[in-house]
C-alpha positions as CSV (number, residue, x, y, z in Angstrom):
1,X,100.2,113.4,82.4
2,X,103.8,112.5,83.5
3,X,103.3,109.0,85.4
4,X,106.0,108.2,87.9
5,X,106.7,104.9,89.4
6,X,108.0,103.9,92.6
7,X,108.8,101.0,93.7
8,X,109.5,99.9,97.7
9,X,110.4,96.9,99.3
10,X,108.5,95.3,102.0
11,X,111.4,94.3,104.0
12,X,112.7,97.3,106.0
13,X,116.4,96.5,105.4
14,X,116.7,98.4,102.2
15,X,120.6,98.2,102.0
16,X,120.8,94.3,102.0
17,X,123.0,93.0,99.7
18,X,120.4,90.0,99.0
19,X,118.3,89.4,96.4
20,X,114.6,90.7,95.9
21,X,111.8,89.0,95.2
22,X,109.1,90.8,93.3
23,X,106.5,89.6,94.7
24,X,107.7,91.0,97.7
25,X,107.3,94.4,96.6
26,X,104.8,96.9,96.1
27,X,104.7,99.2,93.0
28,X,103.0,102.5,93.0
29,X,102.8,104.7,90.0
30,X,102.0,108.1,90.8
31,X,99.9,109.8,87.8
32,X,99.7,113.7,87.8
33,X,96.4,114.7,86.2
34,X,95.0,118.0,84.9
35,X,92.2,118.5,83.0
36,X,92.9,114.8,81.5
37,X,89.1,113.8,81.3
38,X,89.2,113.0,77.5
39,X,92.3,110.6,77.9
40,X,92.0,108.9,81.2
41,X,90.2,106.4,80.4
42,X,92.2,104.9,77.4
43,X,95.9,105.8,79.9
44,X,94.3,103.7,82.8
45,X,93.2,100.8,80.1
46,X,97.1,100.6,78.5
47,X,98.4,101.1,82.4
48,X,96.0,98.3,83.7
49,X,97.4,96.0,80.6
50,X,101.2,96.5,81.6
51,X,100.2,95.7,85.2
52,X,98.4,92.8,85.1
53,X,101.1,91.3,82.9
54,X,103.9,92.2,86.1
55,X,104.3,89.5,89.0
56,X,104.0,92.0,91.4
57,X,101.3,94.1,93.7
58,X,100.5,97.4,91.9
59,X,98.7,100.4,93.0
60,X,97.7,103.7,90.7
61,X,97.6,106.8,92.6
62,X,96.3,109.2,90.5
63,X,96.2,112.7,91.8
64,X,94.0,115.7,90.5
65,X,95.7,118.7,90.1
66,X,93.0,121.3,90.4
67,X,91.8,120.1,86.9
68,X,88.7,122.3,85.8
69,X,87.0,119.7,83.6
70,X,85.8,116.2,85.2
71,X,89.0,114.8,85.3
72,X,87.7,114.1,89.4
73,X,84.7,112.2,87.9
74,X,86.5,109.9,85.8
75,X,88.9,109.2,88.0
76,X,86.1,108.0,90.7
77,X,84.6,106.0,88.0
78,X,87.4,103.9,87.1
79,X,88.2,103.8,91.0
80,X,84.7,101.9,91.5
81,X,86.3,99.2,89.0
82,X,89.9,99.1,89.9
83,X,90.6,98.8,93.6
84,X,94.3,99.3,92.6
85,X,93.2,102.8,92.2
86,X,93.8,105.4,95.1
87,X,93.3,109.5,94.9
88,X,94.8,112.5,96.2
89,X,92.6,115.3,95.3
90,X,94.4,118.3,95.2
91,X,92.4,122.2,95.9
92,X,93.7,123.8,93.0
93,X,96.2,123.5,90.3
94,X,100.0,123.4,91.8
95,X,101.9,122.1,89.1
96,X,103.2,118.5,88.4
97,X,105.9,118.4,90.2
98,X,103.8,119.3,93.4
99,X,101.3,117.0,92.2
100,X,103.4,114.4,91.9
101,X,105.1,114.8,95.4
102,X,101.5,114.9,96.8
103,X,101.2,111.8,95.0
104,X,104.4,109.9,97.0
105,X,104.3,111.4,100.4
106,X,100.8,109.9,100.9
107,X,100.4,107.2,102.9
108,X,100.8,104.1,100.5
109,X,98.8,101.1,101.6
110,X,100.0,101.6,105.1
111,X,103.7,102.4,103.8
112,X,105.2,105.3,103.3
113,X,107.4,106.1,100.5
């Protein structure tokens, strides 16, 4: 797993000079998975940790790369207890850099990135 985070501002001038707040933006880390079932679990516990102690809106978007195991299954568990959690479930295995593009060219909580 290579997690990527993005961040995107809710303001649509994104070459203003001024100053951010960060509650004003939206944070999505992008988490390539493949056959991660054995360590997803303790990744989403240590991610959840670093979140909750940011002053901002977070979402995971974990997306299965064609994994063989039940990486799929644990991600849809810890989605039942994390609303933060989204999914892009991919056919078969592409790669993580295809993975993770799938990941940030979905729409984002009604944004794109």
């Amino acid at each position: 797993m290579y997690p990527f985070i993005a961040s995107k501002e809710k303001s649509t001038d994104i070459q203003s000079k001024k100053e951010v707040n960060l509650a004003d933006r939206l944070l999505s880390v992008v988490v390539p998975a493949y056959n991660e079932e054995e360590v997803l679990p303790e990744f989403h516990n240590r991610i959840s940790t670093v979140l909750k102690s940011m002053t901002l809106d977070a979402e995971i978007v974990y997306v299965n790369d064609g994994s063989s195991d039940k990486t799929l299954e644990v991600i849809q568990h810890i989605r039942k207890s994390d609303p933060r959690v989204a999914i892009v479930d991919l056919s078969r295995n592409f790669g993580k850099e295809i993975a993770l593009t799938a990941g940030l060219y979905r729409e984002v909580s009604g944004q794109n990135l």
